[in-house]
C-alpha positions in Angstrom: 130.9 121.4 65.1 131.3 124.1 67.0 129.4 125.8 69.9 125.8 126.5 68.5 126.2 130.2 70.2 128.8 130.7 67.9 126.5 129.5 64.7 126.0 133.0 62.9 129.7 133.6 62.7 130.7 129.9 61.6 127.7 128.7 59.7 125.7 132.0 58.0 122.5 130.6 59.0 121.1 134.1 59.4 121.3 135.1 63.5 122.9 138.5 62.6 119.5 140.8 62.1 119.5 143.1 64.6 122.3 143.2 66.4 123.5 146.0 66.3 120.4 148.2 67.0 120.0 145.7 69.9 123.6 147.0 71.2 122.6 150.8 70.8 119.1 149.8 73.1 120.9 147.6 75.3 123.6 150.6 76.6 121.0 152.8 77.7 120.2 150.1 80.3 123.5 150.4 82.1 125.3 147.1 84.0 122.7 145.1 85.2 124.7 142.0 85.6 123.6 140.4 89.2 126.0 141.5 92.4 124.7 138.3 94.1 125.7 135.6 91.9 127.5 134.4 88.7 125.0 134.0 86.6 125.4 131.9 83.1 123.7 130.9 80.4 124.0 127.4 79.5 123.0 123.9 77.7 121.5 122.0 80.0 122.4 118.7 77.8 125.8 119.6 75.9 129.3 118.1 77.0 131.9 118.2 77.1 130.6 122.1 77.0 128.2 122.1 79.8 125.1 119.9 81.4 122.8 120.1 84.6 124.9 118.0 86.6 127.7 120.4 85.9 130.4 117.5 84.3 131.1 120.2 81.4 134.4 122.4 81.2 132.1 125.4 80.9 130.3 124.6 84.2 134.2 124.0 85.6 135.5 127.3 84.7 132.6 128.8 85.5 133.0 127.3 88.8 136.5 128.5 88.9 135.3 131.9 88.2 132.8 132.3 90.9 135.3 131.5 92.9 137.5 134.7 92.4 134.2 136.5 92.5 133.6 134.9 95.7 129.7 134.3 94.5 128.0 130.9 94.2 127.0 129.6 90.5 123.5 130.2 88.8 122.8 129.2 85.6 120.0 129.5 83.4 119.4 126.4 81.6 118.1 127.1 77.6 119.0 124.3 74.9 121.5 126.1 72.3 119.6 126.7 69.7 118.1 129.2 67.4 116.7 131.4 69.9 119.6 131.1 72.6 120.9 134.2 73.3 117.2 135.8 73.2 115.7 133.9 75.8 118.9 134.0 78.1 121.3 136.7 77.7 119.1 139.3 76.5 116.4 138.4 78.3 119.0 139.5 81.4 118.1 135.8 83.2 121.8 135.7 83.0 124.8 137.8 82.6 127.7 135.3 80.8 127.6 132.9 78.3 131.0 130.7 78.5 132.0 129.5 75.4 131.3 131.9 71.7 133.5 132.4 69.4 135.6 135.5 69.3 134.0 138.6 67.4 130.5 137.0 67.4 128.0 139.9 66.6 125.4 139.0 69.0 127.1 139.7 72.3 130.1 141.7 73.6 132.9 139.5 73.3 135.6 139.2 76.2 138.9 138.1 75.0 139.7 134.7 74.3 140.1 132.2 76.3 141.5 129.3 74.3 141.8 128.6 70.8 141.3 125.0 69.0 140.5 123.6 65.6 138.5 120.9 63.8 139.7 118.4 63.7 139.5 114.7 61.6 138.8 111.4 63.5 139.0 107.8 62.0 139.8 104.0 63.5 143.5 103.9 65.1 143.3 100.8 63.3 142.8 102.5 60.2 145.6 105.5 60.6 147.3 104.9 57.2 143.9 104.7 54.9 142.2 107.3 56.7 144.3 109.3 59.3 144.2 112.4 56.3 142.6 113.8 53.6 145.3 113.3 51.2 145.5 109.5 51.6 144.3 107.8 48.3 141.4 106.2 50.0 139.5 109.5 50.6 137.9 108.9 47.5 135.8 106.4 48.4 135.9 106.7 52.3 132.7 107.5 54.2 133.1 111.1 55.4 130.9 112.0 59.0 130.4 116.1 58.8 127.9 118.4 59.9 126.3 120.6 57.8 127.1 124.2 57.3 130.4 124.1 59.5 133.8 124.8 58.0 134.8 121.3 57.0 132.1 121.2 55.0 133.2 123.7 52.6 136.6 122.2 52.7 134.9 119.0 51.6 132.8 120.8 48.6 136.4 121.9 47.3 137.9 118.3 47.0 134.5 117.4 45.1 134.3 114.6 48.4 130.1 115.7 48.3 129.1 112.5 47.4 131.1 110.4 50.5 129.6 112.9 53.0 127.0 111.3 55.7 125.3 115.0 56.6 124.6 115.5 60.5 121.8 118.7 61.5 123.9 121.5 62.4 120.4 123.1 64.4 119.3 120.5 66.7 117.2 120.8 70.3 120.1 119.4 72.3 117.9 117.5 74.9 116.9 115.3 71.9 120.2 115.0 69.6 123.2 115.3 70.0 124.9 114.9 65.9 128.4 115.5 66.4 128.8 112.7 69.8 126.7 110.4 67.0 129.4 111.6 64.0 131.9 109.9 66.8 130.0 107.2 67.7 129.3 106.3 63.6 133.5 106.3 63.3 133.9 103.6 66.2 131.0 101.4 64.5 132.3 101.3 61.2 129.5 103.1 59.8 131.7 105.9 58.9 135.4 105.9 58.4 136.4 109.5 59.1 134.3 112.5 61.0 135.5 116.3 60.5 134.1 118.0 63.5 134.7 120.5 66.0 137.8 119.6 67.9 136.8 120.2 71.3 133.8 117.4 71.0 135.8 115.0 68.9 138.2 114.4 71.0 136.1 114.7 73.8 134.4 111.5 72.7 136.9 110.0 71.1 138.6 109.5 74.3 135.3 107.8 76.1 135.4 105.3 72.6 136.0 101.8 73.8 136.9 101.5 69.9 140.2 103.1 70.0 140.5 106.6 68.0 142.4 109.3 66.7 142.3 112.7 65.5 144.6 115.1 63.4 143.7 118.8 63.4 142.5 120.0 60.1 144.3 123.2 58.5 142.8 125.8 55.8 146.4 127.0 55.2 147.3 127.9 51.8 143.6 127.1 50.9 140.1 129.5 50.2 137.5 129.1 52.4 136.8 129.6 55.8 139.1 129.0 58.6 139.7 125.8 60.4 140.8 127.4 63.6 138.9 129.8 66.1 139.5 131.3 69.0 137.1 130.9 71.9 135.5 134.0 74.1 133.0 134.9 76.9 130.1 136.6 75.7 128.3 139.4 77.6 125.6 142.1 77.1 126.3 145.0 74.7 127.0 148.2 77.0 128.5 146.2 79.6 131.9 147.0 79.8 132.9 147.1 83.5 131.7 143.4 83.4 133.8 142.7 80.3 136.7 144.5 81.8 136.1 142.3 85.1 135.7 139.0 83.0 138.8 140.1 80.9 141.1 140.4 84.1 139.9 137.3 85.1 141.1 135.7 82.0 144.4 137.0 82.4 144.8 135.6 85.8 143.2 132.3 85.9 144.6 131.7 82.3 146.6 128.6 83.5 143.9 127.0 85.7 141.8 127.3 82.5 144.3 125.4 80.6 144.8 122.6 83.2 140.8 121.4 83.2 141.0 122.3 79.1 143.5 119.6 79.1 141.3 117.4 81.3 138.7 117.5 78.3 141.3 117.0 75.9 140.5 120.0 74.0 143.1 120.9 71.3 144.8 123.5 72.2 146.6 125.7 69.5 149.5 128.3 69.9 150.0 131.4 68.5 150.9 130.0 65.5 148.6 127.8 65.0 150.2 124.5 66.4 149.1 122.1 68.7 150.4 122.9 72.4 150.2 119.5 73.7 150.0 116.8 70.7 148.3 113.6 71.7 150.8 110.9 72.0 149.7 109.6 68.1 151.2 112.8 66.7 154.0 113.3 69.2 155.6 109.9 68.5 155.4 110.9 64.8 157.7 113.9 65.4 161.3 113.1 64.4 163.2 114.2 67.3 166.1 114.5 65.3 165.1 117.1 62.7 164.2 119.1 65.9 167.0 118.4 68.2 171.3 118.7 67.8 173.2 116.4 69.2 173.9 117.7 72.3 170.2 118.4 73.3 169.3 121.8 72.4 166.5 122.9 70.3 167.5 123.8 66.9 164.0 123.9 64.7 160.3 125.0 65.1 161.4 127.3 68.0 157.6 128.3 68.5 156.0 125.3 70.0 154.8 124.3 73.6 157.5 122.8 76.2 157.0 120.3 78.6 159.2 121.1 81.0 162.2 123.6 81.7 166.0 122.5 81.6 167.5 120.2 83.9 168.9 122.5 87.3 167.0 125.6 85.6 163.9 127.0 87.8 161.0 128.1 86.2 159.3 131.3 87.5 155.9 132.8 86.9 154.7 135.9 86.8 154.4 136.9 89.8 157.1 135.5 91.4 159.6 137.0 89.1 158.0 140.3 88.9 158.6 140.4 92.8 162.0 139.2 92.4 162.3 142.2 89.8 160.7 145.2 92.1 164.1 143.7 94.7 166.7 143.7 92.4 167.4 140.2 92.9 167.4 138.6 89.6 169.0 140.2 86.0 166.1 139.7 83.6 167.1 138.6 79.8 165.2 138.5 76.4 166.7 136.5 74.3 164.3 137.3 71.0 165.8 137.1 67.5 166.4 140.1 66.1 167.4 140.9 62.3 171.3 142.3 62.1 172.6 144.6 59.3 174.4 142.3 57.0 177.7 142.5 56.8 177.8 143.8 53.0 175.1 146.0 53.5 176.0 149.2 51.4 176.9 151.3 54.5 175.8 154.4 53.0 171.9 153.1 53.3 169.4 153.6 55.2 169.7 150.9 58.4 167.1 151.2 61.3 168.3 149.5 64.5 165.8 147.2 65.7 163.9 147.9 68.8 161.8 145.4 71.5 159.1 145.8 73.9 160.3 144.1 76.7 160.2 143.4 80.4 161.0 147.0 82.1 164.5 146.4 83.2 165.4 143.5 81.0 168.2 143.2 78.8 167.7 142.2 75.1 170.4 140.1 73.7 169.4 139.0 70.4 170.0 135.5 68.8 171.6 133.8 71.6 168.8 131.3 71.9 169.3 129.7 69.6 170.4 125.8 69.0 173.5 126.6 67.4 175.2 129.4 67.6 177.9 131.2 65.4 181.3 132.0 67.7 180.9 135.4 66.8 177.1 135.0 68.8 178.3 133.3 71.3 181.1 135.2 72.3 179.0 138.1 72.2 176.5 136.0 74.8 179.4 135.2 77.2 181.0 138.8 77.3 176.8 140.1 78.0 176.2 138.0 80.8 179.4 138.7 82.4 178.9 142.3 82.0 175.7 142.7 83.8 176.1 139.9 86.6 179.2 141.5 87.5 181.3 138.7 86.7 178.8 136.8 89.8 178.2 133.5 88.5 175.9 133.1 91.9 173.3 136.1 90.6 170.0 134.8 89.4 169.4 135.3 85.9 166.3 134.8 84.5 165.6 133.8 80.8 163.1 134.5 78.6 161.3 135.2 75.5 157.8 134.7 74.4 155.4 132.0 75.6 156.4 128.8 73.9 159.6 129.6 72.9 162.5 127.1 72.8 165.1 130.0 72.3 164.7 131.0 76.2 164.6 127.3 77.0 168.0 127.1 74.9 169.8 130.3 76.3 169.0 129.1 79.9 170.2 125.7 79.0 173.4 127.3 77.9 174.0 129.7 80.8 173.1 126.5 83.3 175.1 123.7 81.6 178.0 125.3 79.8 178.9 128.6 81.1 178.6 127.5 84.9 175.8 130.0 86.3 174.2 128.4 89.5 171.1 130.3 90.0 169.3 130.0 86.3 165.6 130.7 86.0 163.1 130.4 83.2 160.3 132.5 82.5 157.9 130.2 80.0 155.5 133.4 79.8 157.6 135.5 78.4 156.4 138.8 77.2 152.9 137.5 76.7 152.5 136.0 80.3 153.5 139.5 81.0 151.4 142.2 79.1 148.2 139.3 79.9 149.1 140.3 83.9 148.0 143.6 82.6 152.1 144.8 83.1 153.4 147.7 81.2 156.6 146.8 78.8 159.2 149.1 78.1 161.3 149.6 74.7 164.8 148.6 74.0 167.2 148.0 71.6 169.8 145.5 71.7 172.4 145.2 74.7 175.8 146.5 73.2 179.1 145.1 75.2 181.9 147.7 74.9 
């Protein structure tokens, strides 16, 4: 289930009247967000969102965000219901709400700050009858769901209707709590699967003494709604110094926000939809083979989070590498695929050269990250680095790529372990790290070696 804020957008239960001539009223009023304190709107009564005795991630972050504001915390406590957003955020008794889903209607959304997925939970014990929706037990399995969220159209489609055990989707929060129960019904027996909001699930499902587990569900190649959503700050219509402010913010403390994420055990997703850190159920299924060559380098599924960099490779953030940059004391390299003109290409067609946004500065060399390479590629590599570190096999080079890619993790590898630089460093970011710093990027095309 996910956060009741968010309920118009996931559900259709009817919040959207009015919003928009509220926004056109609202902007008139100017930025009357409070200079004093950061003031949120909350659920007194909801983890792993939020409570009173500020346990939640949302009272964390918003912690963490007062901080760099250099304010103290003040929240206004309203139970997330129908009614929420009227009697908090409107009512200006508070100028943030943590947690909405991206592009809900009723506030001004900031961008996103994570991005997760319902997800399935059954019995550990139970993995191969009821660790998925394809198993041939699903048919008669006792399905937890709450009503009007995603899963439950999902369910409709597979005709499951008559398994489901319905949870209120609308509930006064200091009274029930249906999707913690939905958990709780797993671990007793009296369900044998949930589909619920990822970010409670597993919440729970961690604190079970009856050992669970949870697979992420996916609406690919389906109809119906989404699965997945991405996860905002929402803020008054009109107000868009404060969004601007909350928006840098973001950027900034993006890896803080992960770290107490992870503490919650939130699934996390990457831009493709993966999940970042697998729990170690889903991790140990992973054939290490199919991804891996013999001699250690990456050579599948390329897009996917990294644990950690290269043995004798540094990494580097931001900031650190954009200062090494502004010196001149590091040669920065994209290694992103690029598309080449195929060799029996009719040469008298059309062929555009492909171009990159990039770090300013870097050097593009295409296709040399990955886990194996044609000699023709890797020739090309060797000849590139020599040409712009001057032959030095003492100047820092920094690799990169996008965020979770294993081609820059391959390519530094390479340079470290078989072509005898000392100074290698990696750059996990990558371009998106980059442009989230708010940091301009500059077109290239490919680095040709005379």
């Amino acid at each position: 289930m996910l956060r009741r804020s968010a309920l118009a957008l996931l559900a259709g239960i009817g919040l959207l009247a009015g919003g928009s001539a509220w926004a056109a009223r609202d902007a008139s009023r100017g930025e009357l967000r409070s200079q004093s304190a950061f003031r949120v709107c909350a659920d007194p009564d909801n983890l792993p969102f939020s409570n009173k005795k500020g346990e939640g991630f949302e009272n964390r972050i918003a912690e963490l965000f007062a901080g760099e504001l250099g304010l103290p915390v003040e929240y206004t406590w309203h139970p997330q219901t129908l009614g929420f957003i009227r009697n908090t955020l409107r009512a200006y008794k508070c100028d943030v709400v943590m947690g909405v889903s991206a592009n809900y209607e009723l506030v001004q959304n900031t961008r996103s700050y994570y991005r997760s997925v319902y997800v399935l939970v059954y019995r550990a014990a139970d993995r191969a009858r009821f660790g998925s929706l394809d198993s041939p037990l699903v048919s008669v399995a006792r399905i937890g769901v709450v009503a009007n969220t995603p899963p439950a159209a999902l369910l409709r489609r597979r005709g499951l209707i008559t398994n489901l055990r319905s949870y209120d989707l609308v509930v006064d929060t200091r009274i029930e709590h249906p999707a913690r129960l939905a958990v709780e019904d797993v671990a007793a027996g009296r369900t044998d699967m949930a589909l619920l909001w990822g970010p409670i699930a597993a919440y729970w499902a961690a604190r079970s003494e009856v050992p669970l587990e949870w697979v992420p569900l996916s609406s690919r190649g389906q109809a119906g709604p989404p699965m997945a959503f991405r996860i905002s700050m929402g803020v008054r219509f009109g107000e868009t110094e404060w969004r601007d402010t909350l928006n840098r913010m973001i950027r900034k403390l993006r890896p803080e926000i992960e770290s107490i994420l992870r503490e919650y055990h939130v699934p996390l997703l990457d831009q493709r939809g993966r999940l970042k850190y697998p729990p170690p159920w889903l991790a140990a299924s992973t054939d290490r083979s199919e991804l891996f060559g013999a001699d250690g380098y990456r050579i599948a599924e390329y897009r996917a989070s990294i644990p950690s960099p290269p043995e004798n490779v540094e990494p580097v953030d931001t900031e650190t590498l954009r200062a090494l940059l502004d010196r001149g004391e590091v040669v920065a390299v994209d290694v992103l695929p690029a598309a080449r003109k195929p060799a029996e290409r009719d040469p008298d067609k059309l062929w555009i050269e492909p171009r990159r946004r990039t770090l300013p500065g870097a050097v593009w060399l295409p296709n040399v990250g990955r886990g194996v390479l044609p000699p023709e590629t890797r020739a090309y590599f060797v000849r590139a680095l020599r040409k712009i570190t001057g032959g030095d096999l003492g100047r820092p080079v920094a690799f990169f790529c996008k965020r979770d890619c294993w081609m820059s993790w391959n390519a530094a590898r390479r340079a470290r372990r078989e072509l005898g630089y000392r100074r290698v460093l990696w750059y996990p970011d990558g371009t998106d790290g980059w442009q989230e710093a708010g940091l301009p990027l500059a077109e290239v095309r490919p680095f040709e070696v005379e």
